[in-house]
Structures are given as C-alpha cells and as structure tokens.
C-alpha positions as CSV (number, residue, x, y, z in Angstrom):
1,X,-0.6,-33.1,-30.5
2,X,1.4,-33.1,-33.8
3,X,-0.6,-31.4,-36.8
4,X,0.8,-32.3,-40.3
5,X,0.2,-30.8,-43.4
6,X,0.7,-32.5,-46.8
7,X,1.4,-31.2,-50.5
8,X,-1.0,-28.3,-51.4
9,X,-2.4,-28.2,-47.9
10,X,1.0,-27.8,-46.5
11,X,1.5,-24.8,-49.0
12,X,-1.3,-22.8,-48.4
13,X,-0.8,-23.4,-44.6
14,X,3.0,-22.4,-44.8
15,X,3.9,-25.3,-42.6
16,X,4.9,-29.1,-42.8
17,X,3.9,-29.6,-38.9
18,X,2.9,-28.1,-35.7
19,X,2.5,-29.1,-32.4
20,X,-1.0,-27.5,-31.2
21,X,-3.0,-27.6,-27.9
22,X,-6.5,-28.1,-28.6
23,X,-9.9,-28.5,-26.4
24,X,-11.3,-30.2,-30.0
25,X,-13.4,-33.3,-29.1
26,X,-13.2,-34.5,-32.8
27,X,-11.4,-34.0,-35.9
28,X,-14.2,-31.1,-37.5
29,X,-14.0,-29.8,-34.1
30,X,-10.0,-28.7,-34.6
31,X,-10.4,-27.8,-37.6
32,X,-12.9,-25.4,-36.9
33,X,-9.9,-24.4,-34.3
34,X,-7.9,-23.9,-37.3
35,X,-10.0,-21.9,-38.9
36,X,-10.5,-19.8,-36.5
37,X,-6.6,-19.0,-35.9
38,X,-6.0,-16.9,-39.3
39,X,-6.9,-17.1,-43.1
40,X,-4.6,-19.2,-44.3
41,X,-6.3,-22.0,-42.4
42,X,-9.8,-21.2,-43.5
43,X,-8.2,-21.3,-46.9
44,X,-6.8,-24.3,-46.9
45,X,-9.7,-26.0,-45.0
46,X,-12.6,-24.6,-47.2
47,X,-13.6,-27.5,-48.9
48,X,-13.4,-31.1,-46.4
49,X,-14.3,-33.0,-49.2
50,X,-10.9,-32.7,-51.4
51,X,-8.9,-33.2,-47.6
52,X,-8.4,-36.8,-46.2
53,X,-7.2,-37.0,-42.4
54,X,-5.3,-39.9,-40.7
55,X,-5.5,-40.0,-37.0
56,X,-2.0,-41.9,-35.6
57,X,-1.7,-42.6,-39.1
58,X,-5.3,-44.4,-39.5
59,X,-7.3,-42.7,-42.0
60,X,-10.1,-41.5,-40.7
61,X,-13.5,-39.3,-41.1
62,X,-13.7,-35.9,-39.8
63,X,-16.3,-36.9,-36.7
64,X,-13.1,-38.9,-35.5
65,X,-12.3,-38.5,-31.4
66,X,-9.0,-37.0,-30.7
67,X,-8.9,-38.3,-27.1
68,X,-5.4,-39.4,-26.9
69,X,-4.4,-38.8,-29.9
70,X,-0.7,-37.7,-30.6
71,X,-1.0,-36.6,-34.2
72,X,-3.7,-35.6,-37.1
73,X,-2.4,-35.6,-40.4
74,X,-4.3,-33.3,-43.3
75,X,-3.8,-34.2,-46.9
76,X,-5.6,-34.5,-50.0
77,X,-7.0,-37.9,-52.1
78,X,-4.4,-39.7,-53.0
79,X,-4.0,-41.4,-56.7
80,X,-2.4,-44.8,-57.5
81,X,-0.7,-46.3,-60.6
C-alpha cells in the first residue's frame, strides 16, 4: 500500500510517500510497524493525538482495518477559515 505523509509529519519522516508491505491488521497496528523501522518514525508518531489518518482518503480512527486498502495517509488537525 501507498503511505503518505503530510506537512510536519512529512518533515520529520523525510518523505512525501512510500509504498510499504505490511502484515498490520489495523491502522495502530502499522504504525507500530513504523515505529519499529527507525527513529524518525517513532518521532514523528509519538503523539496519535495531534496525527489524523484517512484510509482511501476517508478519515478515519486508528483501530481502522487495512484489508484492502491501497493507501493510509498521516497528517495533522487541520484548521479552517
């Protein structure tokens, strides 16, 4: 599946997208994936609750399923005006 990373989570991860093969029943599940990869993931995944995911761009919670999904999209809260 496609992984993409938005604005600061994008800069601490050093990448805009990547494809990734994962065993990760749910959302939490690949991101604890992540997290386990390198620092820069546990970094930019320390705190879930300043990150929003959309799942085939549906937001979505973190206990999401990924079974079928083609891409997860990390990012943080969003403000309007």
């Amino acid at each position: 599946m496609d992984v993409l990373y938005f604005a600061w989570v994008r800069e601490r991860i050093g990448l805009p997208k990547e494809r990734v093969t994962t065993s990760a029943a749910t959302v939490a599940e690949l991101v604890a994936e992540l997290v386990a990869r390198e620092e820069r993931y546990a970094v930019a995944f320390a705190d879930l609750s300043a990150l929003r995911v959309a799942v085939d761009q549906e937001l979505m919670d973190f206990d999401a399923p990924l079974a079928g999904v083609r891409e997860v999209a990390f990012f943080p809260p969003m403000t309007g005006g």
